[in-house]
C-alpha positions in Angstrom: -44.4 60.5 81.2 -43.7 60.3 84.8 -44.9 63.3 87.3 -41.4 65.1 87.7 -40.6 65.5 84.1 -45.0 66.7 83.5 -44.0 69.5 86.3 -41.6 71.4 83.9 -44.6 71.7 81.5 -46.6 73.6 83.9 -45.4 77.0 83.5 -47.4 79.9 82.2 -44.1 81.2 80.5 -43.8 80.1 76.9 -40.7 78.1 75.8 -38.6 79.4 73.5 -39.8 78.3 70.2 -35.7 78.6 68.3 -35.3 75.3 68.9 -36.6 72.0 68.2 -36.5 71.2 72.0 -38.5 74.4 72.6 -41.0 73.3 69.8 -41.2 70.4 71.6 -41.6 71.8 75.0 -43.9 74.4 73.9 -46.1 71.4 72.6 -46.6 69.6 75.8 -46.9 73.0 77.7 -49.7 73.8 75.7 -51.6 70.2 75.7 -50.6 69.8 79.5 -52.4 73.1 80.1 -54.9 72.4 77.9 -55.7 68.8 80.0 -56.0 70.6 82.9 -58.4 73.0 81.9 -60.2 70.2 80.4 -60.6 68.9 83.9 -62.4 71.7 85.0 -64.7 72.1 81.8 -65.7 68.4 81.6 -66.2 68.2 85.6 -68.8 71.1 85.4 -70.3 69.5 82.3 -69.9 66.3 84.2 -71.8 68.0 87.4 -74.2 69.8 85.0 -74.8 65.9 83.6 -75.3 64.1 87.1 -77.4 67.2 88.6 -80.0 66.9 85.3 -80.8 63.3 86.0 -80.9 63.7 89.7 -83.3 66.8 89.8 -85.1 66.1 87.0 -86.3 62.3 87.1 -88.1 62.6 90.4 -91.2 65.4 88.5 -90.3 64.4 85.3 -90.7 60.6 85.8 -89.0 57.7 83.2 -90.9 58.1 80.0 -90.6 62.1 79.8 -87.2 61.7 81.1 -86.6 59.7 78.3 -88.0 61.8 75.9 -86.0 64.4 76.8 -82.8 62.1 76.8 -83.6 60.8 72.8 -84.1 64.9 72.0 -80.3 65.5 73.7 -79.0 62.0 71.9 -80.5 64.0 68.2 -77.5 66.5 68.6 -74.5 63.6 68.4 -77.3 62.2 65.8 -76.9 65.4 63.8 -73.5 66.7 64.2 -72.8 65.8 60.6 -74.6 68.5 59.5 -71.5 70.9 59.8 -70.6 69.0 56.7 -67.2 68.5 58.8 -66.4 71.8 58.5 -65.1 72.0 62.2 -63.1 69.2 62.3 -61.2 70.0 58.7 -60.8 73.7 60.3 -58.4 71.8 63.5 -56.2 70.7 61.2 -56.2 73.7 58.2 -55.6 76.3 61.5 -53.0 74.1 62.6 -51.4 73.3 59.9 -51.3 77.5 58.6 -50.3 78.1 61.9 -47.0 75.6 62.3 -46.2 77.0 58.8 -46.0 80.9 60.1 -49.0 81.6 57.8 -51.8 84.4 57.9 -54.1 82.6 60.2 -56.7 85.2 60.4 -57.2 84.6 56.9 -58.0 81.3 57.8 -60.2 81.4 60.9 -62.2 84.5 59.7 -63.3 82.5 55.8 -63.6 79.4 57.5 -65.9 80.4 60.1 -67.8 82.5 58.0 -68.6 79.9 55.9 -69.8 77.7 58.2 -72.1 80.0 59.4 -73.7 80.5 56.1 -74.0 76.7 56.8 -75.5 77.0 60.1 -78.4 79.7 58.9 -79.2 76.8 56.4 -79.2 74.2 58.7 -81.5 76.3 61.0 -84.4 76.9 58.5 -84.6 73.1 57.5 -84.1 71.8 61.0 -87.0 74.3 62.2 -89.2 72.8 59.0 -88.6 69.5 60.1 -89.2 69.3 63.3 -92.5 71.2 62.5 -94.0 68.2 60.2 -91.9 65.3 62.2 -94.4 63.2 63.4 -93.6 63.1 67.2 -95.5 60.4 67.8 -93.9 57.6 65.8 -90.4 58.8 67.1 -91.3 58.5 70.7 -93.0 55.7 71.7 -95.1 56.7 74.5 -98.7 55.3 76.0 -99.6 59.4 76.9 -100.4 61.7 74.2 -100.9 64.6 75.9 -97.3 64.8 76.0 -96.5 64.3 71.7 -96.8 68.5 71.9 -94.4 69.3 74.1 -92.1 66.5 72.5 -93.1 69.0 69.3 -92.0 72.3 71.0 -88.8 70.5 72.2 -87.6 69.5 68.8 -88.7 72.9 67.4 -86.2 74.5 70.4 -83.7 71.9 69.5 -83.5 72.9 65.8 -82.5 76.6 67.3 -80.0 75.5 69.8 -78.4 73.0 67.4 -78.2 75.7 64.6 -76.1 77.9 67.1 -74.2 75.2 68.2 -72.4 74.1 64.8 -71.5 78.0 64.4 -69.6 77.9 67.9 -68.6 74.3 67.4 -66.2 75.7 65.1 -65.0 78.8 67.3 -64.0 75.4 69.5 -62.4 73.8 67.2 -60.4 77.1 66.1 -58.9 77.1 69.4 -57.8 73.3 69.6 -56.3 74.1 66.2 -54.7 76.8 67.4 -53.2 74.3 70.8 -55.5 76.9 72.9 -58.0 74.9 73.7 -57.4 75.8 77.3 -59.2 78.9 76.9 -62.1 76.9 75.4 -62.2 75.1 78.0 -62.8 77.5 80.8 -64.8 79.5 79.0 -67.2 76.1 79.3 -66.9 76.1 83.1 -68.9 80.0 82.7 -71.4 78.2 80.4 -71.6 75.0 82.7 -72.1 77.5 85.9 -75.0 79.3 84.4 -76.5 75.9 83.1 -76.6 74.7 87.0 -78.3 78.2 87.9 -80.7 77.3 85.6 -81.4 73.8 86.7 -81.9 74.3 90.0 -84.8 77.0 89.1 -86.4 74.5 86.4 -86.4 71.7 89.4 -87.7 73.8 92.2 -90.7 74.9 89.7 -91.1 71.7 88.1 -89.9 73.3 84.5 -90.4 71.1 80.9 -88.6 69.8 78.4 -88.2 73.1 76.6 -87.1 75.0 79.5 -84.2 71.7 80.6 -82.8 72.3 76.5 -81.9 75.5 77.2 -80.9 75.4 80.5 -78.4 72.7 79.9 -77.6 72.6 75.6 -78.6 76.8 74.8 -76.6 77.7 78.1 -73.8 75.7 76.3 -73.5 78.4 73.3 -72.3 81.3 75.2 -69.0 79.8 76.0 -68.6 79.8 72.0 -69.9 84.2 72.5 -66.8 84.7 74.5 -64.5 83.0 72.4 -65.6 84.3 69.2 -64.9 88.0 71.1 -61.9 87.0 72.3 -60.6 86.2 68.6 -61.8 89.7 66.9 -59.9 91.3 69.9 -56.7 89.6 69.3 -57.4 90.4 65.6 -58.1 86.6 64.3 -61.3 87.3 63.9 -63.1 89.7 61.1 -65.9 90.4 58.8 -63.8 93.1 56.3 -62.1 90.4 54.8 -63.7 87.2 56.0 -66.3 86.9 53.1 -63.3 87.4 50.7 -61.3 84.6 52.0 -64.7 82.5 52.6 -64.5 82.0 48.7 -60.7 80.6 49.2 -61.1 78.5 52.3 -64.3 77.1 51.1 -63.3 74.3 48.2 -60.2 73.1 51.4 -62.8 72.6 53.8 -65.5 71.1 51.4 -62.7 68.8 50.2 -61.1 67.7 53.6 -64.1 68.8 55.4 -65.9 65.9 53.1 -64.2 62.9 54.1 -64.7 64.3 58.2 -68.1 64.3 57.6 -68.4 60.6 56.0 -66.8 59.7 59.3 -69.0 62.2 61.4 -72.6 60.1 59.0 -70.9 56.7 60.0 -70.7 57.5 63.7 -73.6 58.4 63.5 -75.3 55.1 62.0 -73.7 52.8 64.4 -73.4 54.7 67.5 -76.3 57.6 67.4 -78.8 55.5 66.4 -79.2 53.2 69.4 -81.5 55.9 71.6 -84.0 56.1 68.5 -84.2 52.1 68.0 -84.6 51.2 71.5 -87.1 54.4 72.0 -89.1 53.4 68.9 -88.9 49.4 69.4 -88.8 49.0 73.4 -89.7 52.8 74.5 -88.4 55.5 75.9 -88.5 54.3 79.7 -85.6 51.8 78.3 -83.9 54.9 77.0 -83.6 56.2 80.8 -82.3 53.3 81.5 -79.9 52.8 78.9 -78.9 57.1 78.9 -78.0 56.5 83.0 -75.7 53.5 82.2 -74.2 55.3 79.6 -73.4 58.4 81.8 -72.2 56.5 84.1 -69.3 55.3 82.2 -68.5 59.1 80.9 -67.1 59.4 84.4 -64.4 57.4 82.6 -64.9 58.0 79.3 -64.5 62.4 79.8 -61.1 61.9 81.7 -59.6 59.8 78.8 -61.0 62.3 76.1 -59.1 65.1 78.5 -56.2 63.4 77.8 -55.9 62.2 74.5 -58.2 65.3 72.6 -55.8 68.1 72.9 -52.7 66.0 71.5 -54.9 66.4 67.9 -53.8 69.6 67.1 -50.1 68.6 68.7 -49.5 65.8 66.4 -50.8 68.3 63.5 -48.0 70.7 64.5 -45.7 68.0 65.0 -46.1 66.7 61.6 -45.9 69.3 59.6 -42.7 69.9 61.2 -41.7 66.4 60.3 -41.2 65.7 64.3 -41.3 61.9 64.4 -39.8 61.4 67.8 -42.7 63.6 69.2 -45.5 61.4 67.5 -44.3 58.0 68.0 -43.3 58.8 72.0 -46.8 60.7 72.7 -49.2 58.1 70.6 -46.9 54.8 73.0 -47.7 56.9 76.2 -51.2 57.8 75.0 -52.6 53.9 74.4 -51.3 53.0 77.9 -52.5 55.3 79.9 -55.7 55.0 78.0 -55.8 51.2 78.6 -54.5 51.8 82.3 -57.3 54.2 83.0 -60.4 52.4 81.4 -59.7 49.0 82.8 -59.5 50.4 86.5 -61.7 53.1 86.5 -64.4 50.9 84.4 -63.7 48.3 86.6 -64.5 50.3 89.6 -67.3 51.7 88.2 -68.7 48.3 87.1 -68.2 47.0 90.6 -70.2 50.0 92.7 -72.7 50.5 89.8 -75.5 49.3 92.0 -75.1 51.6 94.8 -74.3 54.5 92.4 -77.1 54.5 90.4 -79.4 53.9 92.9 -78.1 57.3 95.4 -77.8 59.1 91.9 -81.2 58.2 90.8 -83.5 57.8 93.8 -83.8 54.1 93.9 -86.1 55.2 90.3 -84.6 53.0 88.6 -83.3 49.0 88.1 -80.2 48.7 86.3 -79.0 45.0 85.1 -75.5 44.2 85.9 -75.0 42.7 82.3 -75.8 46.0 80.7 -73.2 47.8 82.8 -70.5 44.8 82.4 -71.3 45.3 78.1 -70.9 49.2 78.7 -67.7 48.7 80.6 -66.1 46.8 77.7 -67.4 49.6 74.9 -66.4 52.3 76.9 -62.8 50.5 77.0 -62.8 49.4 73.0 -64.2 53.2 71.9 -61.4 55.4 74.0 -58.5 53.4 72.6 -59.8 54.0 69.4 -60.1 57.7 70.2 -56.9 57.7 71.4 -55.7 56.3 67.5 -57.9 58.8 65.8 -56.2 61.5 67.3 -52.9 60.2 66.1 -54.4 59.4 62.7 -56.2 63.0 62.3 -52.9 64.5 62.6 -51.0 62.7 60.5 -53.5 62.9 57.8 -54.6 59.6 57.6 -58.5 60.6 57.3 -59.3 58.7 54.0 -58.0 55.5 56.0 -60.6 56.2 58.3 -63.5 56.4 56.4 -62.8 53.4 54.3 -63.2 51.7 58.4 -66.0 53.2 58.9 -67.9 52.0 55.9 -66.1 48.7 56.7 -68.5 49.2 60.4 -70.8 50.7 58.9 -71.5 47.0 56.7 -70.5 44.6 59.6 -70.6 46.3 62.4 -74.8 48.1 62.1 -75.6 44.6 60.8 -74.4 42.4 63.5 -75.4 45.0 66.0 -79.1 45.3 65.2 -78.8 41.6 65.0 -77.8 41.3 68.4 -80.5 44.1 69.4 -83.4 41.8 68.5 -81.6 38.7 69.7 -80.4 39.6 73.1 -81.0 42.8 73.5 -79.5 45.9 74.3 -76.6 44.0 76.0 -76.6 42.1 73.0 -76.3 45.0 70.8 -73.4 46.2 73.2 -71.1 43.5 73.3 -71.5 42.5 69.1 -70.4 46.1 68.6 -67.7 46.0 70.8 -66.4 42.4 69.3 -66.8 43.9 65.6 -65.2 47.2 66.3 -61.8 45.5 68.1 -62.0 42.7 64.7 -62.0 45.4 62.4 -59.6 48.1 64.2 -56.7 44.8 64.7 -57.2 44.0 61.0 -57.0 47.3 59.2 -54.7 49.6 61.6 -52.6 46.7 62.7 -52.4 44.6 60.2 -53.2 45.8 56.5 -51.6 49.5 57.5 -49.1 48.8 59.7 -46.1 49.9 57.7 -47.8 53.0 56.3 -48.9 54.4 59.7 -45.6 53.8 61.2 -43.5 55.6 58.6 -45.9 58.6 59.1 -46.0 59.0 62.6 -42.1 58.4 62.3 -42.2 61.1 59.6 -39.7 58.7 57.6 -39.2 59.9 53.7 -41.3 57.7 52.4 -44.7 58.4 54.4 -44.7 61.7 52.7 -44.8 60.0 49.2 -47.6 57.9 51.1 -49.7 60.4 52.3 -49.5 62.2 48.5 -50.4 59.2 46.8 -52.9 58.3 49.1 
């Protein structure tokens, strides 16, 4: 979409919604707006990120900086536990909402029943990480330091809890094509989180203290949201619990098949802190946690783009608006491919000199660890860029059959090519499997089935049903 016909979108003025046009407009106003205020949400989180390795490393040293690192990895490791809930409440608001339905209804049972699911998720986390022996899950040479790694995962158990409750205020909003507001209400969150670094460097602060400076400061983004919701009346307890009982069986059963894909992600991407903590250490994690930072200077921009048009292809289905899917998914894959090929390659090129200012010279980076990174960080956005097409348009049971088809080929070959070459090893197997699989199931064996949905066509509705 060139620059001239963007500006038009950037109007705080609404379209007018009587026409398909206007539907249309409305659409890219809203995910256009939302982008932007992405920027600024991700760049503080961004700055948040960079500042925490930075200030931290020097006092903290490698191995407790990698300790902390493999507690932070546990929350992508976990994020299942919201059974999916979140992710099937983007598409249920956004689907009520295209259809002129009682959204309240929706938003209030929905997240009232994943908090009844967040109070559970609290008590056994808390249990867990009581008994979890410390020890065995990070590989260290001091134990003087196994009790704090204790008291960190008892911290992370609380902030996590909170988190899958206000996850799904996020997720209200992106359903809602709002998810501009979400976004700078992050910024606040991000702002007090550097506060609060700043005072855990200067006094040489722990683990603990760095969680909830930088993941608890996180949750009150997901406070003001949740207000902002009961003022606007979308929000309420009076007749939440009631239509907690109705929402609940919808988001179990759509919620379900999110959360088989949330457990997959989870087995071959979450894992890799734990293995190379518990089989080369956790100095490695450093290491391997900087590299992969690195590349979210990429990796964040492209989510900016292509996360908001989620919701928009919802909307745009449900109102059978083919022309709207199949232009924005074509524009989507090449900007994606545009921007990860020269911003990885840039990165890959000056990756010496920018770990080294952003570290201190601390640490030795391998240039064939941040060539393998480039090349996942390239593979895994244009497949985000397709999910967000394929959440839309309902095509979630499609996606978990891929996932258990990575889940048996692609974990195999990677831990494989862990023990064989390392963690480049493990990189670039992953990377070759995930393009083998994506060509052969999206392109090839769905084709035809994908493109009458996105085209809304008459028969991809008889599709979707059957499926």
């Amino acid at each position: 979409m060139r620059l001239l016909t963007l500006s038009r979108y950037l109007r705080f003025k609404p379209f007018d919604e009587s026409t398909e046009e206007g539907v249309r407009s409305e659409r890219y106003r809203r995910a256009l707006w939302t982008m932007l205020a992405n920027v600024f949400g991700r760049g503080a989180s961004m700055l948040v990120m960079v500042l925490a390795v930075s200030l931290t490393i020097p006092y903290l040293g490698v191995e407790r900086f990698g300790a902390w690192m493999t507690v932070v990895s546990l929350a992508g490791l976990l994020i299942f536990l919201d059974l999916g809930i979140g992710n099937a409440l983007t598409n249920r608001v956004a689907k009520i909402n295209a259809e002129g339905g009682r959204v309240c209804d929706v938003i209030s049972g929905g997240l009232l029943f994943l908090l009844l699911v967040s109070v559970i998720v609290l008590i056994v986390l808390s249990l867990i990480a009581t008994i979890l022996p410390w020890d065995k899950l990070i590989k260290t040479d001091d134990s003087s330091l196994w009790e704090e790694f204790r008291d960190a995962g008892l911290s992370f158990a609380v902030i996590f809890s909170i988190s899958l409750f206000f996850g799904g205020v996020h997720r209200v909003f992106a359903g809602l094509q709002r998810a501009y507001e979400s976004h700078l209400a992050s910024v606040v969150s991000a702002g007090m989180s550097l506060i609060l670094l700043f005072v855990g460097a200067k006094y040489e602060c722990g683990i603990v203290f760095l969680l909830w400076a930088t993941l608890g400061c996180q949750q009150i983004s997901g406070v003001f949201l949740l207000l902002r919701l009961w003022w606007q009346d979308l929000f309420g307890f009076k007749n939440g619990l009631f239509f907690m009982r109705i929402e609940k069986d919808n988001l179990i059963q759509v919620g379900g098949l999110f959360l088989v894909l949330q457990l997959a992600s989870i087995v071959y991407v979450g894992m890799d802190a734990l293995l190379i903590s518990s089989v080369l250490g956790a100095a490695h994690v450093a290491i391997y946690a900087v590299v992969q930072r690195l590349f979210q200077f990429v990796s964040i921009p492209l989510s900016i783009i292509n996360a908001p048009l989620w919701a928009a292809y919802a909307d745009a289905y449900t109102r059978r608006d083919g022309f709207f899917i199949v232009h924005t998914f074509r524009r989507s894959l090449f900007l994606t491919a545009l921007i990860g090929l020269f911003g990885g390659g840039v990165l890959w090129v000056f990756s010496q000199d920018v770990i080294g200012f952003w570290t201190g010279g601390g640490l030795s980076v391998p240039m064939s660890l941040v060539g393998a990174f480039f090349v996942v960080m390239v593979v895994e956005s244009l497949g985000h860029a397709l999910a967000m097409a394929l959440n839309g348009c309902g095509f979630i049971r499609e996606q978990v059959f891929f996932a258990m088809v990575m889940i048996f080929f692609g974990v195999t070959f990677k831990v494989l090519g862990f023990f064989l070459y390392g963690i480049e090893g493990m990189l670039w197997v992953w990377a070759l499997v995930y393009s083998l699989c994506a060509v052969s199931l999206y392109g090839v064996l769905w084709r035809q089935k994908i493109a009458r949905a996105m085209s809304c066509s008459v028969g991809s509705r008889n599709d979707m049903q059957s499926s």
